[in-house]
N, C-alpha and C positions, 0 to 999 in steps of 0.2 A: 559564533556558536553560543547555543545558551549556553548557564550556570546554572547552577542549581541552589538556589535560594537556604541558606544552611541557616535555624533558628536554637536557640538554647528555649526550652518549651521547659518556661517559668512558672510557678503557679497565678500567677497574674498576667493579662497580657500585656504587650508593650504601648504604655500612650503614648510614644513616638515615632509608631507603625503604625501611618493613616491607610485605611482602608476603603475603596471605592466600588461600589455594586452596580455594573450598568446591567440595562435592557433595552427591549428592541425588537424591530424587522434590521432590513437587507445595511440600512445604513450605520448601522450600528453594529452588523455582521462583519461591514468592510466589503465595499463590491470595487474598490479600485484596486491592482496591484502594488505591492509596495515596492520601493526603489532605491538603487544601491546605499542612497543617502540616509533611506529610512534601515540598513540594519548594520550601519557604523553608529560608531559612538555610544554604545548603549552603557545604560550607570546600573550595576545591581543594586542600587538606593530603587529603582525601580522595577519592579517585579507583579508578575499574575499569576493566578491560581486559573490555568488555565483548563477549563474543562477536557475530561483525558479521558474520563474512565467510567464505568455504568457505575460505580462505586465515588459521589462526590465527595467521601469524606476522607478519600485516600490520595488526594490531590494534593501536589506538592508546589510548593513556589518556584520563580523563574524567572530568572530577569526576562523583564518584558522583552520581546520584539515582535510584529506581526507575522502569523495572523493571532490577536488577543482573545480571537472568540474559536470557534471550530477549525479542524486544519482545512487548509484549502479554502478560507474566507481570505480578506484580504486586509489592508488600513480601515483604520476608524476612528472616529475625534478620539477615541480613549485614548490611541498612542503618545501625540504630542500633548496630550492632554495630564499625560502621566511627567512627560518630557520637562512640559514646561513649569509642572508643581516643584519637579526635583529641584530646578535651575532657580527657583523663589525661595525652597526651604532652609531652614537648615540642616549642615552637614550632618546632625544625629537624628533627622525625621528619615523614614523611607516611606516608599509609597506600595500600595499592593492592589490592584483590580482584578475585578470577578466582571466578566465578560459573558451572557447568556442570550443569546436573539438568534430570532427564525426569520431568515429574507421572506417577505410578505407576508406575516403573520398579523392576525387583527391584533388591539390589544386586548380581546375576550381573550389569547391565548394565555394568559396569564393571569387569569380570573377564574377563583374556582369553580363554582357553578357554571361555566363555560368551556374549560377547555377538555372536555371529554367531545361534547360537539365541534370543535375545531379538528381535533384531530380526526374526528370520525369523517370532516367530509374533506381533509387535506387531498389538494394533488398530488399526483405522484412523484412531483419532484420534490414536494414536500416531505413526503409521509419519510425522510433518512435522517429531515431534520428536528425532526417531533421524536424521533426514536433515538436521537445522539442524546435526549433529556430525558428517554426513558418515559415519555409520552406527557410530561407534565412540566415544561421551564421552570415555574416557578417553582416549583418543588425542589426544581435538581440549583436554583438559584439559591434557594433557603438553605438548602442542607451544606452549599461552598460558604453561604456566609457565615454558617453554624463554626464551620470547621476553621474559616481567620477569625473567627471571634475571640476561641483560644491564642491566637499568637497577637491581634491588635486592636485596634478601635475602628467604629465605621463612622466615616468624619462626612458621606455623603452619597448620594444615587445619584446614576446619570440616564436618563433615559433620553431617546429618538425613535420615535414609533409617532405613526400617524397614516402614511400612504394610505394603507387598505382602511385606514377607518374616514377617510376624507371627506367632510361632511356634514359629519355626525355632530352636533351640536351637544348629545349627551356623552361624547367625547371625554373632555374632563373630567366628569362625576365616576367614569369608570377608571380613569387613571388615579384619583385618588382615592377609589378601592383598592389596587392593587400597592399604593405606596401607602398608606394606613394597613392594611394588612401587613408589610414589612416589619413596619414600625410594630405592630402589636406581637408579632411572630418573633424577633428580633433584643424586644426589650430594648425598644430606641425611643430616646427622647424627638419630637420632631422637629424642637427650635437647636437641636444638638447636631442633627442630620440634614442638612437643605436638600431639594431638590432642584436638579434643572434637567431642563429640557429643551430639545434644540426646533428651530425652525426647518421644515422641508425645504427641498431643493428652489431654488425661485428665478435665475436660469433667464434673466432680465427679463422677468415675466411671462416666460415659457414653459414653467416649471408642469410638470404636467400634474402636479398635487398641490399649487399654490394656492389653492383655494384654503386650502386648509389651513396657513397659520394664521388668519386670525382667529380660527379658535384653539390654537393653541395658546396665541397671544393672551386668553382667557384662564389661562391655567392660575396662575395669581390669587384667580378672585374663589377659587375653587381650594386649592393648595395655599396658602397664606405664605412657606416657606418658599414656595416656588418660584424659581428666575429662568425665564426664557432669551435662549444662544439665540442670535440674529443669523442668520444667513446670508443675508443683501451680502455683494460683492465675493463668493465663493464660487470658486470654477468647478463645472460640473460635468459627467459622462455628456457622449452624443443621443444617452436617451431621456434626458432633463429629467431624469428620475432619482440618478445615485450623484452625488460628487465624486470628483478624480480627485487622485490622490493630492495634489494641493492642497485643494478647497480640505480633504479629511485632516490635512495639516494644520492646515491656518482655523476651521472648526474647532480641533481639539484646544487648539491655544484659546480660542475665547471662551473654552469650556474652563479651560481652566482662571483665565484671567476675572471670570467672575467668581471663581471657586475659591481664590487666593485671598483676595479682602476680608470672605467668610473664616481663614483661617487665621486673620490677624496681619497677615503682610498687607500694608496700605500701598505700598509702590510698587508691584509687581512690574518685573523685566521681562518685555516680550520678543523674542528675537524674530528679526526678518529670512524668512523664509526662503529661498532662492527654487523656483521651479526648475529641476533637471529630467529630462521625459526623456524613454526609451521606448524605442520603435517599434511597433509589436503585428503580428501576423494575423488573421483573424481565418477557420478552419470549417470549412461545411461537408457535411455528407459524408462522413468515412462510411468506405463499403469494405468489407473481406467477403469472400466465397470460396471455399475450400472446394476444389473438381477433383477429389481423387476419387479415381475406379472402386469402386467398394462391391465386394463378394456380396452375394446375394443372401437374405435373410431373411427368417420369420419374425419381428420385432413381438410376437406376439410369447412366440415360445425360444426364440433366440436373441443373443447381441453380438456386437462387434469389438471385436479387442482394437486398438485400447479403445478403453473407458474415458483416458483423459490424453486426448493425442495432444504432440507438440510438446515445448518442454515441460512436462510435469512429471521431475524424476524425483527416485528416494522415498518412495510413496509410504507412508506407515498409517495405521485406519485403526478407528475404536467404534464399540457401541455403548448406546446406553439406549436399553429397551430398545424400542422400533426403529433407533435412529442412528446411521452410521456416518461417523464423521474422517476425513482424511488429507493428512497434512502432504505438502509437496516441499523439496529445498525450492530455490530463490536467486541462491547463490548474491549477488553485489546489485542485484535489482531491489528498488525502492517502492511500495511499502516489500514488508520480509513475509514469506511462509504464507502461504495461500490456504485456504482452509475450507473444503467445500462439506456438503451435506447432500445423503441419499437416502431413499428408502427400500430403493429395490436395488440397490448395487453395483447399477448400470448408468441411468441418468444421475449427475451430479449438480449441483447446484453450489455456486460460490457464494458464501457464507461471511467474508472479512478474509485479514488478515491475523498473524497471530504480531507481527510487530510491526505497527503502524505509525508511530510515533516517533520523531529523534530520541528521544530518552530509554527507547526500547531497542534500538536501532540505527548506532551511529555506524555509516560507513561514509569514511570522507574521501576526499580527492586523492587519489592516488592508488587505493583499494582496486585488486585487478578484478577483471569482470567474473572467473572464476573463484574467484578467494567468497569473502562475505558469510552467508550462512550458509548451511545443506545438509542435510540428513535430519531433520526433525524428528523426533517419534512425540507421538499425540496419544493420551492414553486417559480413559474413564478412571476414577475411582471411586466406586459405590460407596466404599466406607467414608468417605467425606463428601459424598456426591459435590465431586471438582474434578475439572478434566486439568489434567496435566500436559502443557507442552516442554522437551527439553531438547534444546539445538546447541551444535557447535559457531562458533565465531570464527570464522578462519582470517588469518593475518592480523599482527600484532597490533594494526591501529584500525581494526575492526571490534567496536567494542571493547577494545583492549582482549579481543584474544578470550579463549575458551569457553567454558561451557555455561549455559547459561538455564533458568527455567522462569516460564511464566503460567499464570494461573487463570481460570474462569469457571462462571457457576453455568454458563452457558458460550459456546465460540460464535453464536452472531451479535454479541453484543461486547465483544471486545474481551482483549486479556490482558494482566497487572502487568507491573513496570518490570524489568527483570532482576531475578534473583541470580548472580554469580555463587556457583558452585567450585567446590573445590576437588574437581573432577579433571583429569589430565587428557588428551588426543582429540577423539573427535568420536563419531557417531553413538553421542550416547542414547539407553532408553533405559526406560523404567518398567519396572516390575512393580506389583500389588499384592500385596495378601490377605486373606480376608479378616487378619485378626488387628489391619490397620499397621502393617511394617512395608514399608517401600524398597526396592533396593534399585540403583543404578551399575547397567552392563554398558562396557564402552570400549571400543577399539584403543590400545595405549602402545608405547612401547614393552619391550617384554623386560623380565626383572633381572634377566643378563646381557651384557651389548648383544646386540644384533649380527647376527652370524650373513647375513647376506640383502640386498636393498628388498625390501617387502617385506623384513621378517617382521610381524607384529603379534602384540596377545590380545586377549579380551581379560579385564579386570570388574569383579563385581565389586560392588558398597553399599554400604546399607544407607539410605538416607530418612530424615527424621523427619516427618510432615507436620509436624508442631512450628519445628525452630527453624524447615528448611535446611541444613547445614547434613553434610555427612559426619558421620558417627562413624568408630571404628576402621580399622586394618582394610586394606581395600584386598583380596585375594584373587590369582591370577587363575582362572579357570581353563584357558583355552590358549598353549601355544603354538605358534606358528599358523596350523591348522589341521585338517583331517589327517592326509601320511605328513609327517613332518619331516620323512627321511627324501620328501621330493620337494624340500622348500617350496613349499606353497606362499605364494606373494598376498599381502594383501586381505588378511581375514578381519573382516570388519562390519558395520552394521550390522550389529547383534540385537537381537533380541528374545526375548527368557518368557517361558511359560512352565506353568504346572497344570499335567494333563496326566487326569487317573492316576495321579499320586508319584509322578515322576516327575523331574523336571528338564526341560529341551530346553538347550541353547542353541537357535538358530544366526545362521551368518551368511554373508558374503564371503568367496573368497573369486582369487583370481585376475583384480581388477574389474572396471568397470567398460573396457572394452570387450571383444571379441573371444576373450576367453574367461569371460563373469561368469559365475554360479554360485547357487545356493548350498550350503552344508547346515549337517545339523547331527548335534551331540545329545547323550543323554545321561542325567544322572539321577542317585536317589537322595543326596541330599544337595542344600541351595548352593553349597559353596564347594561342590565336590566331592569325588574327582570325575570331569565329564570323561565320556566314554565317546568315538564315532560310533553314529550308530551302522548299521550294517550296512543299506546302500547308500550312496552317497557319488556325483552330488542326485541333492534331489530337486532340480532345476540347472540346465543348462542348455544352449545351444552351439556349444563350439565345436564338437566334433561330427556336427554336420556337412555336408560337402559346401564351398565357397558359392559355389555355380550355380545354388541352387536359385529356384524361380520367385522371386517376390518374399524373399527372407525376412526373419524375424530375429533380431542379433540382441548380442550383450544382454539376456534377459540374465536379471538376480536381484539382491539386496530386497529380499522378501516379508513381507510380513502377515503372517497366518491372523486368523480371525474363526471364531463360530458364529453363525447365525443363531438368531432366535429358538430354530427350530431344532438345532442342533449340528447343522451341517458344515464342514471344514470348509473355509477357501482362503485363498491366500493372493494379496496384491505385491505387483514384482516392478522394477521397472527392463526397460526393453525399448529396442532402436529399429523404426523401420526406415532402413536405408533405400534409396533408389539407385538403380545399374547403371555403371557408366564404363564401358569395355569392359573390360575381367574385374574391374572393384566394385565397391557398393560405397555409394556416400551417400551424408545422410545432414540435410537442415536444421531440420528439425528438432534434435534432443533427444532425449532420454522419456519417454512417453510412460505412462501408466498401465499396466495390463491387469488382467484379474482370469482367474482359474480354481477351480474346484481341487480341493486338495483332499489326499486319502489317507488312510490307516492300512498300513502292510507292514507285518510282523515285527508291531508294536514300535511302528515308530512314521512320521507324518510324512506324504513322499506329494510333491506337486507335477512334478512331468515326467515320461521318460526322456532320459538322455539322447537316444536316436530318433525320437520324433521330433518331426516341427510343431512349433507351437501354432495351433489353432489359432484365424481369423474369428469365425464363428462357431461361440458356444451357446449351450442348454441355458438358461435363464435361471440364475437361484429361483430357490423356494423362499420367498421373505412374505409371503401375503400381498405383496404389489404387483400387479403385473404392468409392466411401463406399455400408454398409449401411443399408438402411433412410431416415425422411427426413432431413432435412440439419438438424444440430445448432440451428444457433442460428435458424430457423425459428421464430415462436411462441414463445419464450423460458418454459419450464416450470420454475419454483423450490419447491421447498419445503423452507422448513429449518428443523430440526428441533433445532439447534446441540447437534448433537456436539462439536464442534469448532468454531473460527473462520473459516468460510468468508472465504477471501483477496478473494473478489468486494465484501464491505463495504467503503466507503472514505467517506470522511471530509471538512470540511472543513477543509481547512490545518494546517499539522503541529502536533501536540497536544505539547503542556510535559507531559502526565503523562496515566498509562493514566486514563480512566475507562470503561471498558467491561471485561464478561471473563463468561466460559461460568460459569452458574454450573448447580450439579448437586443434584439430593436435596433441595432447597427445598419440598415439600410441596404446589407450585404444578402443575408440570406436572414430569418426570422428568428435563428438561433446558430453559433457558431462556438468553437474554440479560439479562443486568443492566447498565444504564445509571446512572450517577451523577447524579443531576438539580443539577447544579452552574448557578449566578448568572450564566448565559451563556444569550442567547437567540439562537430561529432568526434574528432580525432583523437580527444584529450582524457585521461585517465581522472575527469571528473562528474559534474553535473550539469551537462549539458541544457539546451528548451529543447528536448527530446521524448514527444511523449509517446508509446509505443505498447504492442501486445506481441504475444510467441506467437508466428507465424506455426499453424496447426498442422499445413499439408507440404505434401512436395508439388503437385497441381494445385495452383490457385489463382482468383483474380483480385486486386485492391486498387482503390483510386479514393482518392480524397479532392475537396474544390478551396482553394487558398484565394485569399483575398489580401495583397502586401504590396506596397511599396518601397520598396530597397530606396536609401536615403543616397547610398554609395556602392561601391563595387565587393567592399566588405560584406555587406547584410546579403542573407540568401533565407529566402522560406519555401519546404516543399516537402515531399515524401521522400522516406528513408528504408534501408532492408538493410539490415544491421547485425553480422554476426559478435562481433568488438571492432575497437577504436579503430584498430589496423584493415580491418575485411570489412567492406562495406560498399555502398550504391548511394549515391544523393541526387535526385532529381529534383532541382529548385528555380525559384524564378529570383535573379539578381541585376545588378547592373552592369554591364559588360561594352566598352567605350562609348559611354554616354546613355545608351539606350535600355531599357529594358529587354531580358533575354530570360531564356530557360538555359541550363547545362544538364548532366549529366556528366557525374563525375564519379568514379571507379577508385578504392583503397584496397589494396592488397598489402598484406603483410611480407616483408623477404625475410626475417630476420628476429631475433627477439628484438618483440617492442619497437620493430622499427617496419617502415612500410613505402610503398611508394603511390603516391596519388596522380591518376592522369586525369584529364578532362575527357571526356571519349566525345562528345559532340554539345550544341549551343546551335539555337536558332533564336534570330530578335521577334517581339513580342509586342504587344501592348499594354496599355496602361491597366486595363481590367482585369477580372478575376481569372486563375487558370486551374485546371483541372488536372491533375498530374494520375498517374494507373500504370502497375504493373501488374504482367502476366507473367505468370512461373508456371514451369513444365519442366516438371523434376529440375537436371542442369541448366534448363534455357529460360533467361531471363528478359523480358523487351519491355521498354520503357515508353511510356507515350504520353502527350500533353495534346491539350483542346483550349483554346480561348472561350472566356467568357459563357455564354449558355448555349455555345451549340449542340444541334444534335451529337451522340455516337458515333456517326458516322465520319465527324467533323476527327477526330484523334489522330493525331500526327505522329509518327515512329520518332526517335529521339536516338540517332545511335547504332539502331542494330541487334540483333544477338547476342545478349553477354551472360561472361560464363559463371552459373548461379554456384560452380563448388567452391569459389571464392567464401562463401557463405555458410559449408562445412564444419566441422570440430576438425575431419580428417585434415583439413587444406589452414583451419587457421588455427587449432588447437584448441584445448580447454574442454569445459564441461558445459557450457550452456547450449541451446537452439539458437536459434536466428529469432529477431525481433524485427516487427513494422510499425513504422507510424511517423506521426508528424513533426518536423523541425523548422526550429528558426536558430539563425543567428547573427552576430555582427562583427563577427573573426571566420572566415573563410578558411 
């Protein structure tokens, strides 16, 4: 796991903190995986300032390990390049790199008169990577070298860029623009700073841009400081484009072996390398199609609850002007807090996450799939124009536990590292005032032992937007709940408004099953004493009949909002279960809903209690009227992976990339590649599981795998995944001698414990295979196809199996069910 690079910030900086500035496209991104070899042994003598934040000057150190450049890139000469300065230096030098490169970017992208036109005409796999630098590399490379200037010296630049300029003859003259620019920008001497730069891929002459180094070989006479890395003899991908991870090994070492002399060491020790390769999966075509029956509608003047089916529970929503933003929990899934964007209310659009990074977001192995984060509130505040996120941490080695907050001046381009508050329990949010005072409401214990299991209070606190930190007495406003002579379990998720000069304390109570709802209190002043207001709750569905037809259960933990225009709604979450005899179970989660909410005798009321809550509502009034029908309806996927769709997520935060787009494979023209790494779906860690919230109870998904099992260990193929214990694996492995598919069945009996059968296995061939399941509500069927046959060609696997395995009811906890793709080499 990293460290966290700790400096005494001297008025001078340190001249025995050498500092290294690379650039670059893909090869310098890191387009190999790295491997178990590459994230042992790591020295905090070597550390990067590894680009994190739309903000480069608030980037902290870290001991190095990959990826050095963006997350989800991979190895690059810099690593051992870093590795092998340390193992030359002396014990009181350390080393720091700043790592900035766009896979296929020219180098005009780093040129100022150019790179407005670069990004103007990037692809679109590109245009995520031009916008992680905030549209300008070199800028967001300056302003990280501005910020180690303060803590060291910069003893050198490393650039690998060339592919997309391959050719070009006027090649050189622009590269030493961009490193004279440094140098001038910098306040660098250039016989003080050397440059080197490496040779492309060459691939015993196959390299598909070997043309190009001999003008790089040119750089010399152009750069005077300038030493050109050889190449010759580096092992490279199967598309003679990138090096594998070796070759970025053995690279960085002669990155540095000629960097070492420049700093006075005349004998540098170069260690031998030993290649260890892990067997990896390669993923084409993921499809999902969500077939559930949907009520009929006017998408013109209607929408469809929910808003955001499948899991996206604990919903809390902010505006700022015309734009409304809204947080989901996450719970023990990797990146944390999803965070979409709408205009009209109804379509949403996924915007980032709110903590995407290990530094913002550690949950390690062992962390249960329910624990992790949940309950977010997300909140505008004008008087700072900064939006606020504050989340709980649940479980002691999640975060180390409690409440936490992170900041942004905008939530599609990322939020700070986090702030630990000194806030107790759990769902906390935040209040605004407009004369610029914050306060925090949070579900805690109450301020005498607990009279009975559920009994909780709400505590407010004022907190300080300067310093971050709470101020002052925290005061217990809300105990138990509404009648407290009926022990109400469970009053939590609060949140606080001032409306026409009162102020409402909304909440949860009840739990988050079957007998959820909303309450809500009212006082005249912030810290009391609340009062219930008269009806109450004012959302619930529990005292509706069991039996009823196509229910809408456990709606509550709400959060009000006004529109632009003035008009009240309020987003809830809510469980649509499917029937199965006399019960209702349900896959899916805790989904999002939204509802118009009213004013009756002076106080906010969102449903009646004896009605069911509506499929199809009125359309707010926001100025947008949504085209066509409503986004996340039906949930339609296919991906083709150009790029990393930000929708894959994971479980719990991974120690090192194993996944990455891989291209030109011979397989399909674009695929996912998993590393089938000694970690299985079973195991209460971070499995090569990459996967989305299955959205419907009707649905179809199929993915096309291309793997070769080494041994009867390794298995690659599609996964439906409630937790470690409740699950479906349909994989292609080795099974006495031959290549086979299985289908294997994980049912929970017990805490944490389970029983796994094989339900069926047919032998196979050596080629690609197609794996696809159908769900229909309970009923689940598994099927595989060889190779490129038709649809027609799809084999059953198995039978009927039973999908409430894949339940909250049947396996517990608080999440949906997930799908998607695995490998591994622990069965």
């Amino acid at each position: 796991m990293a460290m966290l690079f700790s400096f005494v910030m001297n008025a001078k900086p340190d001249k025995n903190f050498y500092i290294f500035l690379c650039f670059g496209q893909s090869n310098m991104e890191g387009a190999a995986r790295p491997e178990a070899q590459d994230m042992t042994g790591l020295n905090n003598r070597f550390v990067s300032l590894t680009p994190c934040t739309t903000s480069p000057e608030l980037a902290e150190w870290h001991t190095a390990y990959p990826p050095l450049c963006r997350q989800n890139n991979g190895m690059t000469p810099v690593d051992y390049f870093g590795r092998t300065l340390i193992d030359n230096l002396p014990e009181n030098v350390r080393v720091g790199v700043i790592n900035v490169a766009i896979g296929g970017c020219k180098i005009e992208a780093f040129m100022q008169d150019k790179v407005a036109e670069e990004v103007a005409k990037a692809p679109n796999w590109q245009v995520g990577m031009f916008k992680a630098y905030n549209d300008d590399p070199y800028d967001y490379l300056l302003r990280l070298a501005k910020r180690a200037q303060k803590d060291g010296v910069i003893k050198g630049i490393l650039m690998h860029q060339g592919e997309s300029n391959t050719g070009q003859k006027d090649w050189p003259d622009k590269v030493n623009t961009v490193y004279k620019r440094l140098l001038k920008d910098l306040g660098l001497n250039a016989k003080e700073v050397p440059f080197l730069a490496g040779e492309v891929v060459i691939a015993d002459g196959k390299g598909l841009c070997i043309g190009h180094n001999p003008i790089i070989n040119k750089l010399p006479e152009t750069i005077p400081t300038a030493h050109v890395i050889k190449a010759d003899g580096l092992t490279n991908g199967p598309d003679n484009l990138h090096f594998d991870a070796q070759g970025y090994r053995e690279f960085g070492q002669r990155y540095a072996a000629a960097m070492l002399p420049l700093l006075g060491v005349k004998n540098p020790v170069i260690k031998k390398l030993e290649r260890k390769t892990v067997n990896k999966a390669r993923f084409a075509d993921f499809i999902y199609e969500g077939q559930d029956i949907l009520p009929t509608y006017n998408p013109q003047t209607q929408f469809l609850n929910p808003i955001l089916p499948g899991c996206a529970p604990d919903p809390a929503i902010t505006r700022k002007g015309d734009d409304y933003y809204l947080a989901n929990s996450s719970f023990s899934y990797y990146p944390g807090v999803p965070i979409w964007h709408s205009r009209d209310l109804v379509n949403w659009d996924f915007v980032g996450y709110a903590l995407d990074r290990p530094s913002q977001l550690n949950l390690p192995d062992g962390v249960g799939l329910s624990a992790g984060v949940y309950a977010p509130d997300i909140k505008y505040n004008p008087y700072n124009d900064t939006f606020y996120l504050i989340v709980t941490a649940i479980g002691s080695r999640a975060q180390g536990g409690g409440n936490i907050v992170v900041k942004t001046k905008d939530p599609s381009k990322g939020w700070s590292d986090p702030i630990k508050v000194d806030v107790p329990g759990i769902d906390p949010s935040f209040y605004f005032t407009e004369d610029g005072k914050a306060y925090i409401v949070n579900n805690q214990d109450p301020e005498t032992p607990a009279e009975y299991d559920g009994h909780r209070a709400i505590g407010l606190r004022e907190y300080d937007l300067t310093t971050d930190k709470i101020v002052g007495e925290c005061t217990q406003i809300i105990n138990k709940g509404v009648h407290p002579e009926d022990k109400p379990i469970w009053v939590e998720g609060p949140h606080l408004y001032k409306i026409n000069g009162k102020y409402y304390l909304m909440a949860a109570e009840g739990g988050t099953g079957d007998n959820h709802s909303e309450v809500v209190f009212v006082s005249d002043k912030i810290r009391g004493p609340y009062k219930p207001c008269k009806t109450n709750p004012i959302l619930t569905q529990r005292t509706l009949p069991k039996d009823r037809k196509n229910p809408i259960t456990a709606a509550g933990h709400a959060d009000l909002f006004q529109t632009q225009n003035g008009d009240w709604w309020a987003v809830f979450l809510a469980i649509l279960p499917y029937e199965y005899g006399d019960k209702t179970i349900c896959n899916t989660g805790r989904s999002t809903m939204l509802l118009p909410a009213k004013w009756k005798k002076g106080q906010p009321f969102i449903w009646p209690e004896k009605q069911e809550i509506p499929y199809v509502v009125d359309l707010p009034k926001t100025g947008v009227t949504p085209i066509g029908q409503q986004k996340n309806a039906n949930t339609k996927i296919h991906d083709t992976f150009e790029s990393v769709d930000p929708m894959w997520i994971q479980l719990r935060t991974p120690r090192k990339p194993w996944y990455r787009i891989a291209q030109g494979h011979g397989f399909l023209s674009n695929s996912m590649e998993l590393e089938a790494r000694p970690i299985s779906i079973y195991e209460e860690k971070n499995p090569s599981y990459l996967c989305r919230w299955i959205k419907n109870m009707n649905f179809t998904s199929s993915v096309t795998v291309n793997f070769t099992p080494q041994n009867d260990d390794e298995l690659a193929g599609l996964v439906v995944y409630q937790k470690e214990t409740n699950n479906y694996v349909i994989g292609k492995t080795i099974k006495d001698g031959k290549p086979t598919v299985v289908l294997t069945k994980a049912q929970g009996t017990g805490f944490r414990k389970m029983e796994k059968t094989e339900i069926a296995s047919a032998v196979v061939g050596e080629g690609t295979i197609t794996f696809k399941v159908v769900a229909n509500g309970p009923d689940y069927t598994f099927f595989y196809k060889e190779n490129d046959k038709p649809e027609s060609e799809f084999k059953q696997l198995g039978g009927i199996q039973d999908g409430r395995i894949l339940s909250t009811e049947i396996a517990g906890g608080f999440t949906g069910a997930t799908i998607g793709m695995y490998a591994t080499s622990k069965k």
